[in-house]
C-alpha positions, 0 to 999 in steps of 0.5 A, spaced: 013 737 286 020 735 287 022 729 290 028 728 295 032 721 297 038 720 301 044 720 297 047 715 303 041 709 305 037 712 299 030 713 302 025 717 300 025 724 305 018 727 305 019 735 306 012 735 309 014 731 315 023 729 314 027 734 316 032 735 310 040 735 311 044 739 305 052 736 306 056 741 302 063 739 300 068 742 297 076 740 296 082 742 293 088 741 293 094 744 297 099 747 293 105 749 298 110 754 295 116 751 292 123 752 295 126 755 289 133 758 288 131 765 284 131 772 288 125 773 290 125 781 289 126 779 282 122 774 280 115 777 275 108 774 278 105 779 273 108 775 268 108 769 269 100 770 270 100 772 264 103 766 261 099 762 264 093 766 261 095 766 254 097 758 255 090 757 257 087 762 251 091 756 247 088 750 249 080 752 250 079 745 253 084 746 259 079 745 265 081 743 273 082 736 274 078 732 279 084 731 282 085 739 283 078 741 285 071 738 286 065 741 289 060 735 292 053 736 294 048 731 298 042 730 301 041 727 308 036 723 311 036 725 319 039 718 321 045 718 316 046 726 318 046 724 325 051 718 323 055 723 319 056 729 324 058 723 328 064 722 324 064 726 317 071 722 315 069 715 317 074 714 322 071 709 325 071 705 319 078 702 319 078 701 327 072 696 327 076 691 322 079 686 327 085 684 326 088 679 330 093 679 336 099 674 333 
């Protein structure tokens, strides 16, 4: 049998009586284009993608960094949903620190 906990308060969750929430993230980096001088009518994509193929044939351990690409899974509990739907980018968090007035 396979056994379930929170990956955010850590409690055991029965699947015969806890619902079960699956948080599935995935984040990547936002490349805008760069503002370049060249034509673009000229410019060959076809073979800078194939350069960037053959250099990546050369160097067999070249992978995307975490910085660029990462797929994140997590197992809630009904209360942590609940709180996570609520506010997913922890908003409220930086809010609640109480600074003083001076």
């Amino acid at each position: 049998m396979i056994h379930y906990s929170c990956d955010r308060c850590k409690r055991i969750i029965d699947p015969d009586q806890d619902l079960r929430y699956v948080v599935k993230i995935e984040i990547q980096a936002a490349m805008e284009p760069q503002d370049t001088n060249e034509d673009e009518e000229d410019r060959d994509y076809l073979l800078e993608i194939e350069d960037i193929l053959e250099r990546m044939d050369d160097d067999e351990e070249m992978t995307v960094g975490d910085d660029i690409y990462q797929k994140r899974r997590f197992d809630l509990c009904p209360e942590c949903y609940r709180k996570f739907i609520k506010n997913p980018v922890g908003f409220e968090a930086a809010s609640k620190l109480g600074f003083s007035q001076n």
